[in-house]
CHARMM internal coordinates of N, CA and C (Angstrom, degrees):
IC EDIT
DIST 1 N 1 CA 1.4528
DIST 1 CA 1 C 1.5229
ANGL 1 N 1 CA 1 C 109.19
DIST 1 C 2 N 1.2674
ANGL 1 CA 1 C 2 N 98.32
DIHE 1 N 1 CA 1 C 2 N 148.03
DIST 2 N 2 CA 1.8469
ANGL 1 C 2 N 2 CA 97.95
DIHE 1 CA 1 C 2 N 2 CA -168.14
DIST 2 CA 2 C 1.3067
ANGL 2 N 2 CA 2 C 121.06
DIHE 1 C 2 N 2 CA 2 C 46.30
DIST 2 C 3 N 1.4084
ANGL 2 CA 2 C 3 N 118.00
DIHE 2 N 2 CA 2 C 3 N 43.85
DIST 3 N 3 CA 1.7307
ANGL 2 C 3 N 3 CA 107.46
DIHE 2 CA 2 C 3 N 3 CA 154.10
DIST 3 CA 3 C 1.1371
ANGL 3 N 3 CA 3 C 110.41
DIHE 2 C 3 N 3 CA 3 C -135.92
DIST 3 C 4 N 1.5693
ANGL 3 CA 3 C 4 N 128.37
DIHE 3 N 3 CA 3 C 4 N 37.25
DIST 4 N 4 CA 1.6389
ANGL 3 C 4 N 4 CA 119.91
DIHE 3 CA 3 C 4 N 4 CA 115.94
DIST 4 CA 4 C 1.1414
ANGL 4 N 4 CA 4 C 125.85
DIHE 3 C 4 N 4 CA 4 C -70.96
DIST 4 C 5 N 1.6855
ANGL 4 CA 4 C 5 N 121.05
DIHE 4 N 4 CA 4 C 5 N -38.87
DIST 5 N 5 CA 0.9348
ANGL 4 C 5 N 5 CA 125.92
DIHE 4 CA 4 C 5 N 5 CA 171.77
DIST 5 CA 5 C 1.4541
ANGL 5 N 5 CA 5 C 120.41
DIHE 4 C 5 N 5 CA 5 C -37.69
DIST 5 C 6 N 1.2970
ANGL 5 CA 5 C 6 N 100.96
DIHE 5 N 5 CA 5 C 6 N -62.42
DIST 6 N 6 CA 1.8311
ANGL 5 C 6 N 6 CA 111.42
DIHE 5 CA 5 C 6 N 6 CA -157.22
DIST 6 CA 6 C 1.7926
ANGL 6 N 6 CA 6 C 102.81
DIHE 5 C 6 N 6 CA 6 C -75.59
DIST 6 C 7 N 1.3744
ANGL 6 CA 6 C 7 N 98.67
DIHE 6 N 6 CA 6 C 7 N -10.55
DIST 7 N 7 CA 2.0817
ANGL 6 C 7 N 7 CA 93.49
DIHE 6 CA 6 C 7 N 7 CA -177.34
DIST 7 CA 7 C 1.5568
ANGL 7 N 7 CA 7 C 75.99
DIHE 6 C 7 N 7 CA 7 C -96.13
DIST 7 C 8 N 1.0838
ANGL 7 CA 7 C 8 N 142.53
DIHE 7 N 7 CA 7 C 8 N -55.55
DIST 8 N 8 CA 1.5508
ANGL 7 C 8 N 8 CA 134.72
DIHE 7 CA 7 C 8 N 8 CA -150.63
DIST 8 CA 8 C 1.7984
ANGL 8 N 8 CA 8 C 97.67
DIHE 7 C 8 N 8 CA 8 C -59.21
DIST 8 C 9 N 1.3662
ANGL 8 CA 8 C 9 N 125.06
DIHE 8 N 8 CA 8 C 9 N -56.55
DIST 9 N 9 CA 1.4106
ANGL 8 C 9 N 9 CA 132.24
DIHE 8 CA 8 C 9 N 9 CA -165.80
DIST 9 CA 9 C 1.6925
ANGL 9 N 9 CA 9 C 99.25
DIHE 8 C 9 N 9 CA 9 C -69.70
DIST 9 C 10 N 1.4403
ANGL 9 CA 9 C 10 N 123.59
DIHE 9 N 9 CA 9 C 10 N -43.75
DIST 10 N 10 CA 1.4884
ANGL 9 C 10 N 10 CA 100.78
DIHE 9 CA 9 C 10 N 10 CA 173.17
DIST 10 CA 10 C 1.3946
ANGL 10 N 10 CA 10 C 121.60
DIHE 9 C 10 N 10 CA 10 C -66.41
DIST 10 C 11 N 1.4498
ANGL 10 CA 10 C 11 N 114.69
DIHE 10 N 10 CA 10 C 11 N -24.66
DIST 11 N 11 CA 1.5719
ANGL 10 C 11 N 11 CA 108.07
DIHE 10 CA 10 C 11 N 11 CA 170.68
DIST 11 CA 11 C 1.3380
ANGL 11 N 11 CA 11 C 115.21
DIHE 10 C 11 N 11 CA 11 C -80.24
DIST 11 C 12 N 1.4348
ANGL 11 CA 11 C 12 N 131.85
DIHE 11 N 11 CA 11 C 12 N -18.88
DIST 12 N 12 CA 1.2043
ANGL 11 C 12 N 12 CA 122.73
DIHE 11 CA 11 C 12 N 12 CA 150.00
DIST 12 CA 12 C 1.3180
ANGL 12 N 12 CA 12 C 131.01
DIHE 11 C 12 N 12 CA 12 C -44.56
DIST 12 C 13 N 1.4755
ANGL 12 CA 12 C 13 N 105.09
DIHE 12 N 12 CA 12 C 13 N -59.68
DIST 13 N 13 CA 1.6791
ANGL 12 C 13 N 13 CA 115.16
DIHE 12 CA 12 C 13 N 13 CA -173.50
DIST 13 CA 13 C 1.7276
ANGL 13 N 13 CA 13 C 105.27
DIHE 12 C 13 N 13 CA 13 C -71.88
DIST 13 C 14 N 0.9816
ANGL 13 CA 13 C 14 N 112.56
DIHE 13 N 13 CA 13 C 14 N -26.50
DIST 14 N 14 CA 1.8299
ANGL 13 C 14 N 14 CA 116.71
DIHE 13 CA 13 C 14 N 14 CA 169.99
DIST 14 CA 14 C 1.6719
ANGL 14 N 14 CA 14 C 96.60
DIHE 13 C 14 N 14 CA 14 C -49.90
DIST 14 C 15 N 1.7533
ANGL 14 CA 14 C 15 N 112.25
DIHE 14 N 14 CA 14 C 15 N -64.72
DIST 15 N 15 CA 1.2040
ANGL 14 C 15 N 15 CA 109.34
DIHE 14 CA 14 C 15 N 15 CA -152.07
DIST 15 CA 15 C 1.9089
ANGL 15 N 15 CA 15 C 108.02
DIHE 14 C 15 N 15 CA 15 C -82.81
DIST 15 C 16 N 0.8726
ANGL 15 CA 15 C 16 N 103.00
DIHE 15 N 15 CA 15 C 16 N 2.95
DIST 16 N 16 CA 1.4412
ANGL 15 C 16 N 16 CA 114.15
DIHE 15 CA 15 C 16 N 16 CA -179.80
DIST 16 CA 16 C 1.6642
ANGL 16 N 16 CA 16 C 109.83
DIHE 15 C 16 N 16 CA 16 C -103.75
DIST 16 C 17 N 1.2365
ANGL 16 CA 16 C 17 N 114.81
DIHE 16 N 16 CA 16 C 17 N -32.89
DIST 17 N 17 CA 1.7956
ANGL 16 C 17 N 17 CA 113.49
DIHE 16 CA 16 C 17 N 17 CA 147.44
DIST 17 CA 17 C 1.4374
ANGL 17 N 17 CA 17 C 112.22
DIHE 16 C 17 N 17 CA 17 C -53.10
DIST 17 C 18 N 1.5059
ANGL 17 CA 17 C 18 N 115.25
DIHE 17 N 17 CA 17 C 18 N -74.80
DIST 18 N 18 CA 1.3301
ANGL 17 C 18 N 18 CA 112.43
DIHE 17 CA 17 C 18 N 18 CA 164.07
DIST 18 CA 18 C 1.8940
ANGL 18 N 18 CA 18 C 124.99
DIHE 17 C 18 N 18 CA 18 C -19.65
DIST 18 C 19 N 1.2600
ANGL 18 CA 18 C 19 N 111.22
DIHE 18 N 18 CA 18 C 19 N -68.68
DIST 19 N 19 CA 0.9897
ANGL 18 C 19 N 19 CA 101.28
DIHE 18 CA 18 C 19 N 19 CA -171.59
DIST 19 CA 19 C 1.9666
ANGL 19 N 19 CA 19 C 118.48
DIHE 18 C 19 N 19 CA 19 C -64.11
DIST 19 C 20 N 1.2671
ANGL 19 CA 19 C 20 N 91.13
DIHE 19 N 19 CA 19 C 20 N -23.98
DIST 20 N 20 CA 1.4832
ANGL 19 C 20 N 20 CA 101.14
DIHE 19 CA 19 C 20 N 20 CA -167.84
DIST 20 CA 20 C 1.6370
ANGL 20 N 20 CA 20 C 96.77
DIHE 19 C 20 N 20 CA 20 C -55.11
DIST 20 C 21 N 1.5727
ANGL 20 CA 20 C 21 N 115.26
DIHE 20 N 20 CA 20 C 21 N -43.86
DIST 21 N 21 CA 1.4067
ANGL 20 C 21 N 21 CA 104.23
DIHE 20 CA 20 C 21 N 21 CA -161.50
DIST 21 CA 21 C 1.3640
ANGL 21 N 21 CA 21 C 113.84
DIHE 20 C 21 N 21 CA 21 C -92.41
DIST 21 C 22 N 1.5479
ANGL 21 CA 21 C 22 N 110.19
DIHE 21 N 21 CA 21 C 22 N -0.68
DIST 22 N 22 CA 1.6598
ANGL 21 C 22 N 22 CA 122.82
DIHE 21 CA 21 C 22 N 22 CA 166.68
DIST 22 CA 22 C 1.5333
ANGL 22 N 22 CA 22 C 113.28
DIHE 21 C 22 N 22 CA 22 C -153.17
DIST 22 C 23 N 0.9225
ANGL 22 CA 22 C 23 N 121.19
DIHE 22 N 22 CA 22 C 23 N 112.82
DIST 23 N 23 CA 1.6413
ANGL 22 C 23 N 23 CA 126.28
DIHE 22 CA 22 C 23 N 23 CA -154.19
DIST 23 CA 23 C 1.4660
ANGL 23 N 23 CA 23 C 100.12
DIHE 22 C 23 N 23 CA 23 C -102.37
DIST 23 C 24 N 1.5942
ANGL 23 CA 23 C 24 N 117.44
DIHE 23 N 23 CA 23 C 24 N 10.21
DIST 24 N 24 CA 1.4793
ANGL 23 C 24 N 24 CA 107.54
DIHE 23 CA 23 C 24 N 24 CA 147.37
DIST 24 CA 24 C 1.7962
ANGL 24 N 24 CA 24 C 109.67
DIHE 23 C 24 N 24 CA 24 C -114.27
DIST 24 C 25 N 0.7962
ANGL 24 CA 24 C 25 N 96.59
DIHE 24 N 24 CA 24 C 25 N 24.25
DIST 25 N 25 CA 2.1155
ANGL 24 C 25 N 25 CA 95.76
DIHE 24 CA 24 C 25 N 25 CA 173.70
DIST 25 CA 25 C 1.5263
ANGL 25 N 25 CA 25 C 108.93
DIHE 24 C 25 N 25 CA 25 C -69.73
DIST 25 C 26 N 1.0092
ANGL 25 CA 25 C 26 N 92.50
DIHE 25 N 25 CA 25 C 26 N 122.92
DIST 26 N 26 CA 1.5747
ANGL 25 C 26 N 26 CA 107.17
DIHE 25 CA 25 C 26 N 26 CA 169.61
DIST 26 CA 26 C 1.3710
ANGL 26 N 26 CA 26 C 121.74
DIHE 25 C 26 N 26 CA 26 C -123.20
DIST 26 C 27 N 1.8248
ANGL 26 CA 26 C 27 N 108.90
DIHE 26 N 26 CA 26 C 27 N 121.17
DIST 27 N 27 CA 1.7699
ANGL 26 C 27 N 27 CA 100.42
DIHE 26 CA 26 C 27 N 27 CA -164.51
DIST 27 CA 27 C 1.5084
ANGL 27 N 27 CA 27 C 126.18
DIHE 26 C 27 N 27 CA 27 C -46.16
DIST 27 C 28 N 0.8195
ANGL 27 CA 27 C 28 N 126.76
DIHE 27 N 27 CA 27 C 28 N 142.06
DIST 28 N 28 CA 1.7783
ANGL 27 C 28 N 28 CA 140.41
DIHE 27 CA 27 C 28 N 28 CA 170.95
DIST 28 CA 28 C 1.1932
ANGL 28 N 28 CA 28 C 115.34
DIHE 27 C 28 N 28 CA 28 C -125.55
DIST 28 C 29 N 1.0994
ANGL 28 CA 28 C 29 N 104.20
DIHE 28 N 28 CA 28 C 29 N 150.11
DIST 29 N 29 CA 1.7995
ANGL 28 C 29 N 29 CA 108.81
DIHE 28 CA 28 C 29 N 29 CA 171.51
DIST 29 CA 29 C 1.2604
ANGL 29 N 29 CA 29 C 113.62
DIHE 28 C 29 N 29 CA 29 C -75.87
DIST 29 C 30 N 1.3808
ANGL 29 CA 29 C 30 N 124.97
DIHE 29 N 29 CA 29 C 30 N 56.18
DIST 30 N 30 CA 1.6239
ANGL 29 C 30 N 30 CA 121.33
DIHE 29 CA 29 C 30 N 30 CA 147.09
DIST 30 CA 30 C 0.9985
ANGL 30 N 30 CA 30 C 101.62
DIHE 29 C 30 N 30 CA 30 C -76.72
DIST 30 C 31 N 1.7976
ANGL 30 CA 30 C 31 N 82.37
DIHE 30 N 30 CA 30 C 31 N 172.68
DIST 31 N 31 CA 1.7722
ANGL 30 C 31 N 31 CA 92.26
DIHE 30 CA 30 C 31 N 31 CA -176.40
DIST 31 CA 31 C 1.6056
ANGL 31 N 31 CA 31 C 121.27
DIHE 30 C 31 N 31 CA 31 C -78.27
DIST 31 C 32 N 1.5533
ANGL 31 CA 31 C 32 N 114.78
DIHE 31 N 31 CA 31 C 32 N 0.72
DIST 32 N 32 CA 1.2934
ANGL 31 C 32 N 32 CA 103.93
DIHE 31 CA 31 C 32 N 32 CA 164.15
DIST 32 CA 32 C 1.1602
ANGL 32 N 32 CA 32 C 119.89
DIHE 31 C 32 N 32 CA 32 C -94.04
DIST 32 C 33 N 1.4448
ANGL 32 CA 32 C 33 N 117.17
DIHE 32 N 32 CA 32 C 33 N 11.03
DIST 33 N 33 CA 1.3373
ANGL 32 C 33 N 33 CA 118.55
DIHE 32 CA 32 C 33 N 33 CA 171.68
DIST 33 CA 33 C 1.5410
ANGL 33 N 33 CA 33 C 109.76
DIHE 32 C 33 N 33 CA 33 C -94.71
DIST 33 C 34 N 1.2133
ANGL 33 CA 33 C 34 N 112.73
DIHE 33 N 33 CA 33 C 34 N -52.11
DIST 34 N 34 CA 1.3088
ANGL 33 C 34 N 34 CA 109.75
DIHE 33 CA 33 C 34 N 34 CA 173.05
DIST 34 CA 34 C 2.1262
ANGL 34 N 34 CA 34 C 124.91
DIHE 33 C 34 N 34 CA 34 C -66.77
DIST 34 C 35 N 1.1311
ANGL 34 CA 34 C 35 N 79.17
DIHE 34 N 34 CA 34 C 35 N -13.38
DIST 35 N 35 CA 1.7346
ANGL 34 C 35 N 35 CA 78.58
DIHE 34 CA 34 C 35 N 35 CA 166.41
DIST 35 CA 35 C 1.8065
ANGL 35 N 35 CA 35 C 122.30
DIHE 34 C 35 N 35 CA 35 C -80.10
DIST 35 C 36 N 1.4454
ANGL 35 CA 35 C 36 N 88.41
DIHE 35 N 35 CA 35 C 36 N -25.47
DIST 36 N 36 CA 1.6523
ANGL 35 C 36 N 36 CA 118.19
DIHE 35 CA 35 C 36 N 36 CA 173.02
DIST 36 CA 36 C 1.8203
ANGL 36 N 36 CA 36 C 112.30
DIHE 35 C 36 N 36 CA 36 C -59.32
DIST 36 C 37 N 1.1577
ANGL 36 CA 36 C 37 N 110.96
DIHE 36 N 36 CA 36 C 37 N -53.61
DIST 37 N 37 CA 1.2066
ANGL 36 C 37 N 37 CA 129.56
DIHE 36 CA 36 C 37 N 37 CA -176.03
DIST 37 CA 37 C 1.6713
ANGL 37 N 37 CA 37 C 90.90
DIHE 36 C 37 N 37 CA 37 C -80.25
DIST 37 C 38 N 1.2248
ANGL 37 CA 37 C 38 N 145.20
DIHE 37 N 37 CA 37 C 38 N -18.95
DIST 38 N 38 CA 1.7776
ANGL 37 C 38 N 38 CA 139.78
DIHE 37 CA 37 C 38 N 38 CA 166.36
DIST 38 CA 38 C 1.0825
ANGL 38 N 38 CA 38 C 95.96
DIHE 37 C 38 N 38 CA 38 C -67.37
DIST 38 C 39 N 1.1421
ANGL 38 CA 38 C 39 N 143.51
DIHE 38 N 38 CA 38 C 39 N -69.93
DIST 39 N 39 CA 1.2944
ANGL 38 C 39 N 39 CA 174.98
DIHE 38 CA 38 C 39 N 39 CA 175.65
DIST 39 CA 39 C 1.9418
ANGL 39 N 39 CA 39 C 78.60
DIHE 38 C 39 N 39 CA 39 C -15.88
DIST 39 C 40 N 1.0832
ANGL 39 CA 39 C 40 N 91.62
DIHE 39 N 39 CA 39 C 40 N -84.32
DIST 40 N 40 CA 1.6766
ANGL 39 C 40 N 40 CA 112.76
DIHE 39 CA 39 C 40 N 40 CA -157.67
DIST 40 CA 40 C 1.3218
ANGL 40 N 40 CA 40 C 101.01
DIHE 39 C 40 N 40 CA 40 C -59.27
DIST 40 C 41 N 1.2702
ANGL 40 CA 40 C 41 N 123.81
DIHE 40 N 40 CA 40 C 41 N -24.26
DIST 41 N 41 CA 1.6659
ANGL 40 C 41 N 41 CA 112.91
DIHE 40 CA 40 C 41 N 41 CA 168.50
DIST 41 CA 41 C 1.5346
ANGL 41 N 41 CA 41 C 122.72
DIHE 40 C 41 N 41 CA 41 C -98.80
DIST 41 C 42 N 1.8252
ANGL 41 CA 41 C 42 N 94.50
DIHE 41 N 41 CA 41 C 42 N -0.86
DIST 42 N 42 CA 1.9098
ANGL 41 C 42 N 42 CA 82.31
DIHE 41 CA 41 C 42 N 42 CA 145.21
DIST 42 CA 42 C 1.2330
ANGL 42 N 42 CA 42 C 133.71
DIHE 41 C 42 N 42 CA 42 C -94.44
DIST 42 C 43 N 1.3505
ANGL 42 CA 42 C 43 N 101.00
DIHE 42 N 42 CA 42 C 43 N -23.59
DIST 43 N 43 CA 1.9503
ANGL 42 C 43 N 43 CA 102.62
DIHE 42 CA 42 C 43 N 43 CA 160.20
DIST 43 CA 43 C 0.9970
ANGL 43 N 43 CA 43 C 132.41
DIHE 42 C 43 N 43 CA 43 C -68.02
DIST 43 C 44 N 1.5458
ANGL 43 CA 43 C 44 N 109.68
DIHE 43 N 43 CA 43 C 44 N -21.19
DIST 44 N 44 CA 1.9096
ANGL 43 C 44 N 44 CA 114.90
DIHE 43 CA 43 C 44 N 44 CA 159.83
DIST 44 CA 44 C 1.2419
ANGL 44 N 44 CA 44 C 103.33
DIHE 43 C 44 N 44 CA 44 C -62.45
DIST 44 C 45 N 1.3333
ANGL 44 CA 44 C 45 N 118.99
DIHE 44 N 44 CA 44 C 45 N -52.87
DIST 45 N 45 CA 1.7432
ANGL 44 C 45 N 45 CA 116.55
DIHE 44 CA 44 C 45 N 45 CA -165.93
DIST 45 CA 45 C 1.9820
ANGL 45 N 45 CA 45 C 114.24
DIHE 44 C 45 N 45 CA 45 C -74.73
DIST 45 C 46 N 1.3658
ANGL 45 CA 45 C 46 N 90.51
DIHE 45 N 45 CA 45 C 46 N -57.30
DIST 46 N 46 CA 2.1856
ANGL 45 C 46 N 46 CA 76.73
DIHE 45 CA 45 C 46 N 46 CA 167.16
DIST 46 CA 46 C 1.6395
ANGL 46 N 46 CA 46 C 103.78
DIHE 45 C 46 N 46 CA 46 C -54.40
DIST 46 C 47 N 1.0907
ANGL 46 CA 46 C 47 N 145.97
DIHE 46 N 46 CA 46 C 47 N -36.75
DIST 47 N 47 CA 1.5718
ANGL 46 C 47 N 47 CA 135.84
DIHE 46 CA 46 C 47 N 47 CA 176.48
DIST 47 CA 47 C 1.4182
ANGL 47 N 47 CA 47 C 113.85
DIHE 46 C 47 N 47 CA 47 C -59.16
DIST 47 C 48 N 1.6144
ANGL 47 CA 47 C 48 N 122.48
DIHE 47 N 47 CA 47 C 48 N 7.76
DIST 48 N 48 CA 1.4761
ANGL 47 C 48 N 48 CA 122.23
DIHE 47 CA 47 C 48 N 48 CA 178.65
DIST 48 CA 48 C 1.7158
ANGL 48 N 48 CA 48 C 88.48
DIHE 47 C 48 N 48 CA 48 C -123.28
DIST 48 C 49 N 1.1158
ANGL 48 CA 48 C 49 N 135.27
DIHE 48 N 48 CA 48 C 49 N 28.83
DIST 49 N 49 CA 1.7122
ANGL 48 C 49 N 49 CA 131.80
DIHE 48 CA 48 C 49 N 49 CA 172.28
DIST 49 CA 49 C 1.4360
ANGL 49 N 49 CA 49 C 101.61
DIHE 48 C 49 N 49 CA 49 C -131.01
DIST 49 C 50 N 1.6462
ANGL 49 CA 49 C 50 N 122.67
DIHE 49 N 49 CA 49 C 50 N 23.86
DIST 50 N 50 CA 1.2426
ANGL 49 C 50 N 50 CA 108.64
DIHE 49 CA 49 C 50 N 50 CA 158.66
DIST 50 CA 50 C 1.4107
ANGL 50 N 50 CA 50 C 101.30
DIHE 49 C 50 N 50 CA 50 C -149.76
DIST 50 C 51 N 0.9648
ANGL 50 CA 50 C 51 N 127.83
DIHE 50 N 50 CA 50 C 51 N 156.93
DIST 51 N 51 CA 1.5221
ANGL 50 C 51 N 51 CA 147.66
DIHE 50 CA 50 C 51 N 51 CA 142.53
DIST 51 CA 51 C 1.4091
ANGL 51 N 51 CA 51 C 115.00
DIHE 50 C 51 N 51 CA 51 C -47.02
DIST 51 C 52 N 1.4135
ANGL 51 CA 51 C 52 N 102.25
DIHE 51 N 51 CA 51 C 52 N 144.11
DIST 52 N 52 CA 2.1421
ANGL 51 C 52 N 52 CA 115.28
DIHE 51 CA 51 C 52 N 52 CA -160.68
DIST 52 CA 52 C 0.8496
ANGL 52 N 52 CA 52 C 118.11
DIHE 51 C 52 N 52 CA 52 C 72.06
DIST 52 C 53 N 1.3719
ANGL 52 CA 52 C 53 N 118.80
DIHE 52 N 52 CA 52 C 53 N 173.81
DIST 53 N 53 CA 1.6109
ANGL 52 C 53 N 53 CA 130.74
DIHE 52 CA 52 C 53 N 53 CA -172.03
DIST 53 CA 53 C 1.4945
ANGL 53 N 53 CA 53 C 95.10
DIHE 52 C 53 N 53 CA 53 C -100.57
DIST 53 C 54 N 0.9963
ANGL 53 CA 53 C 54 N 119.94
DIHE 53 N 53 CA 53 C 54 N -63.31
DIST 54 N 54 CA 1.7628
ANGL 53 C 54 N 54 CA 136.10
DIHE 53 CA 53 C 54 N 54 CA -159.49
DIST 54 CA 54 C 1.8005
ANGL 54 N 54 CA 54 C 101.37
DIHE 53 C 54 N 54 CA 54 C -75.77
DIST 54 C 55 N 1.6570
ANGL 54 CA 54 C 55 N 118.07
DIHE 54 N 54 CA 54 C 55 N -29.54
DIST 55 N 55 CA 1.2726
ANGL 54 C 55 N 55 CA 107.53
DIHE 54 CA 54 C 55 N 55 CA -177.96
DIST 55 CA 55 C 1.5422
ANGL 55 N 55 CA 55 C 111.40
DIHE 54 C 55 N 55 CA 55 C -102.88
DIST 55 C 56 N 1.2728
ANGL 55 CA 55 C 56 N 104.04
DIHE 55 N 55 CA 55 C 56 N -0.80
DIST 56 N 56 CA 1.8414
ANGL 55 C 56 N 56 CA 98.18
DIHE 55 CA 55 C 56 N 56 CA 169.13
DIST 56 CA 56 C 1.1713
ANGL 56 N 56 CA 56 C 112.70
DIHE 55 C 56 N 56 CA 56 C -119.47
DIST 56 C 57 N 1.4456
ANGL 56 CA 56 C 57 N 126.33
DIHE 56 N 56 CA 56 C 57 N 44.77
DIST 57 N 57 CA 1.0840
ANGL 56 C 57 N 57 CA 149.18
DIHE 56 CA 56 C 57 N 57 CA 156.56
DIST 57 CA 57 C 1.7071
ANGL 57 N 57 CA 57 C 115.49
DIHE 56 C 57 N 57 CA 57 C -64.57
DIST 57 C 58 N 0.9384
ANGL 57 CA 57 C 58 N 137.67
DIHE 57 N 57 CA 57 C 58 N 81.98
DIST 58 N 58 CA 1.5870
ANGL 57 C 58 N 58 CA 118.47
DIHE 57 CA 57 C 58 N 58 CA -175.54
DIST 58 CA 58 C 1.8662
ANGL 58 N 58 CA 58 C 120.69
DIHE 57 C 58 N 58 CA 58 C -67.94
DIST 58 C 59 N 1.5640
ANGL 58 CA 58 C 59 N 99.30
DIHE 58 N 58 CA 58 C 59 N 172.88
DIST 59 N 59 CA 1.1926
ANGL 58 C 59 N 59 CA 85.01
DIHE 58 CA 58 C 59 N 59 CA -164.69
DIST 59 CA 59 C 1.8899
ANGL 59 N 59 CA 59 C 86.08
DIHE 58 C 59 N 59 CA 59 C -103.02
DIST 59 C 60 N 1.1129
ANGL 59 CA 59 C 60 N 99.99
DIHE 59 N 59 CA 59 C 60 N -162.48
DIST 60 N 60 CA 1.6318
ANGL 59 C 60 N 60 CA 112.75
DIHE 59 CA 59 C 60 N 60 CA -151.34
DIST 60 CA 60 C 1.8698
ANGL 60 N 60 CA 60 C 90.60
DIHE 59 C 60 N 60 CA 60 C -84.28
DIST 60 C 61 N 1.3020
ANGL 60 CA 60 C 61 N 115.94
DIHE 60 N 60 CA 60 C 61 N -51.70
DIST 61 N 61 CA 1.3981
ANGL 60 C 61 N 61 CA 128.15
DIHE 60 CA 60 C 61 N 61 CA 164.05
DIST 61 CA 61 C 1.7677
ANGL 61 N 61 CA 61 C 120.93
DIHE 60 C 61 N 61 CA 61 C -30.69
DIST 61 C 62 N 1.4738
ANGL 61 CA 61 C 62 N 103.87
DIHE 61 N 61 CA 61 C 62 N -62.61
DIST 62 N 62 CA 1.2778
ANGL 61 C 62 N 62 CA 112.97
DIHE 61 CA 61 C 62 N 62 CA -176.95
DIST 62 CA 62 C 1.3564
ANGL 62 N 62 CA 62 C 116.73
DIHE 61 C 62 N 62 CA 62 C -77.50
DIST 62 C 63 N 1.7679
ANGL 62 CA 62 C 63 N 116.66
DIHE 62 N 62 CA 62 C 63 N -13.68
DIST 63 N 63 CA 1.4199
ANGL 62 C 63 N 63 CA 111.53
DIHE 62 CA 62 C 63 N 63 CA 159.64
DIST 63 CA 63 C 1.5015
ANGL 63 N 63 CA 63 C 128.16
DIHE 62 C 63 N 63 CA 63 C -64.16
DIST 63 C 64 N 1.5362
ANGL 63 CA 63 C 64 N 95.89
DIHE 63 N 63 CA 63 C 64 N -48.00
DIST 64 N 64 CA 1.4789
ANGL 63 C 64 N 64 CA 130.59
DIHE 63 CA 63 C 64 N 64 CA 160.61
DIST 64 CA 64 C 1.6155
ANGL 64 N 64 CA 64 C 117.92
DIHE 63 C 64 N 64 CA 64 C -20.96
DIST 64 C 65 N 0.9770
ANGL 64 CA 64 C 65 N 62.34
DIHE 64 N 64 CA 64 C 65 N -34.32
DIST 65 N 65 CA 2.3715
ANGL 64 C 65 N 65 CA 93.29
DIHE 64 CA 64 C 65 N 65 CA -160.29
DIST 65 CA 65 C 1.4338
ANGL 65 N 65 CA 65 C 105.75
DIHE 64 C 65 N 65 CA 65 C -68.15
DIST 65 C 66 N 2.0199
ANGL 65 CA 65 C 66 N 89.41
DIHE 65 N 65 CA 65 C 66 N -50.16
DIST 66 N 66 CA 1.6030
ANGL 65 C 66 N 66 CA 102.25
DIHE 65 CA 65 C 66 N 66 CA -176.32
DIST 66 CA 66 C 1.2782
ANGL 66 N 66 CA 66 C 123.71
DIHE 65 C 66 N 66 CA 66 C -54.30
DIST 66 C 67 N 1.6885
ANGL 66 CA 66 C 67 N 107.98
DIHE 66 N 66 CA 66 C 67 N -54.72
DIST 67 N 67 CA 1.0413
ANGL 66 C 67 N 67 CA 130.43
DIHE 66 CA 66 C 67 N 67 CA -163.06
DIST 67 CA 67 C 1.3517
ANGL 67 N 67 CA 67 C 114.26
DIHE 66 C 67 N 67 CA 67 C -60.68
DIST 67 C 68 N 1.7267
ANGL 67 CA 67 C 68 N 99.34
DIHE 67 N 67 CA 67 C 68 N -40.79
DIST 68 N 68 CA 1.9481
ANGL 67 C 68 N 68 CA 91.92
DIHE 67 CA 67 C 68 N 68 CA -170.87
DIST 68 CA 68 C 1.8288
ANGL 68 N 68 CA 68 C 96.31
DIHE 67 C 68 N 68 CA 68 C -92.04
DIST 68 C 69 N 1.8179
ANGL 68 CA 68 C 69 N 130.84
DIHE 68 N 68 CA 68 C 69 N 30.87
DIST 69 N 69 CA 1.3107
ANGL 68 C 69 N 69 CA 115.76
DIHE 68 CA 68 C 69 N 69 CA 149.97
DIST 69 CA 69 C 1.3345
ANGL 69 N 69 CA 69 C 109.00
DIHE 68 C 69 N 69 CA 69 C -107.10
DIST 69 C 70 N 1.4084
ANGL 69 CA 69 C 70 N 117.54
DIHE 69 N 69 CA 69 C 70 N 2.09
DIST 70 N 70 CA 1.2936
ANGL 69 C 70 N 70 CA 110.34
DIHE 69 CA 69 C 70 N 70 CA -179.99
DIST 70 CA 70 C 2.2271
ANGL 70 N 70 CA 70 C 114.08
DIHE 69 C 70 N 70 CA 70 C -87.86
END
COOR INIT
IC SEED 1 N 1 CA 1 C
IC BUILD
């Protein structure tokens, strides 16, 4: 429960940083895009090690966390 959510909202908030600092950026497969989308499929995946929608939500840190033990 909640891990479309939580990969969908970090690739949101990625692309909404993005845009903030250039409001014509459009995603590409660089590598900060695709590290973005790592990112976002560890917060989909810790959001399947808890129960609820709203409480197995991870935070941006503990995805963070994931990513650089993987």
């Amino acid at each position: 429960t909640g891990a479309g959510d939580s990969f969908m909202g970090t690739l949101l908030a990625y692309l909404a940083r993005q845009r903030r600092k250039n409001p014509r950026y459009l995603p590409v497969c660089d590598e900060a895009f695709v590290e973005c989308l790592r990112l976002a499929n560890c917060a989909g995946a810790l959001a399947t090690t808890k129960l609820g929608a709203i409480p197995s939500i991870p935070t941006r840190e503990q995805a963070e966390k994931l990513l650089q033990e993987q």
